[in-house]
Residue, then its C-alpha position, 0 to 999 in steps of 0.5 A: x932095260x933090265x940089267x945085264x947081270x940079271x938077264x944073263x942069270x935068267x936066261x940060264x933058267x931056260x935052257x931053250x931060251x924058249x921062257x919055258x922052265x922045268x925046275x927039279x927041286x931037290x930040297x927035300x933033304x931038309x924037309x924030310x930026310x935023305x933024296x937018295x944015299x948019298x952016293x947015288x947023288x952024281x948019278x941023279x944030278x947027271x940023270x936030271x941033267x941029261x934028261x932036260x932039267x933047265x935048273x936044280x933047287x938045293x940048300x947052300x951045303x947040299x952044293x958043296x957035295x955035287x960036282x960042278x962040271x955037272x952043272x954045266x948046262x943046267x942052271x943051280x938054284x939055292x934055296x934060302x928057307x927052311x922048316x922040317x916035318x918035324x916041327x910043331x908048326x910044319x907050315x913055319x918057314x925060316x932063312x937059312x942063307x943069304x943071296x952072298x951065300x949063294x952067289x958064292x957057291x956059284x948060283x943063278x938064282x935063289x928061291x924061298x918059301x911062303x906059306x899064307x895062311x899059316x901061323x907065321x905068315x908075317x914072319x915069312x913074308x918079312x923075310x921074302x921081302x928082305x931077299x927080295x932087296x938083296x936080289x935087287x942089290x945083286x942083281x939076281x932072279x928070285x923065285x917064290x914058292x909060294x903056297x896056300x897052307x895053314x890054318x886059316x886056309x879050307x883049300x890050297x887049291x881054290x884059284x881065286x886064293x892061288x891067284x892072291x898068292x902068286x900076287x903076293x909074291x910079284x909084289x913082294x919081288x919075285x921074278x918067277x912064282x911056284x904054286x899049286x895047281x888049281x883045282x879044276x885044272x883049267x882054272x889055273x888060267x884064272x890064276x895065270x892071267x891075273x899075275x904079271x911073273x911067270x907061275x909054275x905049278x909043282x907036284x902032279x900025280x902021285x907015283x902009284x897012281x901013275x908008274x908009266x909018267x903018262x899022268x904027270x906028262x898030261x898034267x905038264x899039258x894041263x898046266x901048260x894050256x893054262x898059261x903055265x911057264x913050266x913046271x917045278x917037279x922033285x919028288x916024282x923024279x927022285x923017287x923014279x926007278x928011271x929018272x932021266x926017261x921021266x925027265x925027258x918026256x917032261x922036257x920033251x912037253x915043256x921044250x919040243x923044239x929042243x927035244x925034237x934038236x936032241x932026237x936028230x943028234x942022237x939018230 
């Protein structure tokens, strides 16, 4: 039987209780640079929240900046790594934090992040596997973004090198997986089928490409179809002129029982 500490923190990761996530990382801050002015930030947490988000992903410092009440019903992901675009190497990834820094500021769950195939391969997954023995100790849900990225890798998207990924990362510990979608789409269910943790797929079409969300809800139902447990998606919602009406179609794919609950509340 699991511990209770660490099935209390998990079903936090699914609103509905349903096992289903939709997951917002926010971490692209370090990454990149600036998600949004800093002012704007309550009001994209509250819109993320609103909209259905059953989790955010920040780093440790981000945390101290976003007001706790709007936390309420959404549960707070620390993430553990780093690595910026800036970088020699932009696929390196290094820890940041620990799983006592997280419990501290109050978290459900850590993520981290690993490349394979990439120059600092064994050094990411040593480190993957040191947080791993903390979230045991701790009782706490961990989830790996785990990638096919770097030299050694002709695709990130190939479902037989997906399917060695998200392995990894249920070897190594985790509790719950983020990959790539595989290309063709319904091979994901290749990928899905082989692995004993729930996998999330991230990213989706590009804005541009799809400015209504309809291509990102289809995708939400590609990944669904093939055995998905949810989705894990950032950039698509922070750069969104409207981000909680995007949120609310995803969640409304990924969690119908609670959107239709959420209808008959508001009519």
């Amino acid at each position: 039987m699991a511990d209770p500490g660490k099935a209390f923190r998990t079903r936090r990761l699914s609103r509905a209780g349903d096992g289903r996530h939709l997951f917002v990382p926010l971490d692209h801050s370090v990454s990149d640079g600036p998600v949004v002015p800093n002012e704007d930030w309550d009001e994209l947490i509250r819109a993320v929240v609103l909209g259905g988000a059953d989790a955010i992903i920040v780093h440790k410092g981000r945390m101290r900046a976003i007001d706790p009440s709007l936390l309420e019903d959404c549960a707070l992901v620390v993430h553990l790594s780093a690595g910026t675009s800036h970088a020699a190497d932009q696929h390196a990834k290094v820890l940041v934090g620990d799983v006592e820094d997280a419990l501290r500021l109050g978290a459900d769950a850590v993520s981290v992040h690993v490349n394979i195939g990439s120059d600092t391969e064994a050094k990411q997954l040593a480190d993957m596997g040191t947080v791993a023995g903390q979230c045991h100790a701790w009782n706490v849900p961990l989830i790996a973004m785990a990638y096919a990225r770097g030299p050694r890798m002709a695709s990130s998207f190939d479902p037989t090198v997906l399917s060695h990924v998200v392995n990894i990362a249920a070897d190594l510990g985790a509790d719950l997986v983020k990959t790539s979608m595989a290309l063709p789409a319904e091979r994901m269910a290749e990928v899905t089928a082989s692995c004993p943790i729930p996998v999330l797929v991230a990213g989706g079409p590009a804005a541009d490409a799809d400015p209504d969300g309809d291509g990102l809800v289809a995708y939400a139902r590609a990944a669904l179809d093939a055995g998905c447990a949810g989705l894990a998606v950032g950039r698509r919602i922070f750069t969104s002129p409207t981000p909680r009406s995007l949120m609310n179609k995803l969640a409304a794919v990924l969690h119908p029982a609670q959107a239709a609950a959420r209808l008959l509340e508001t009519a």
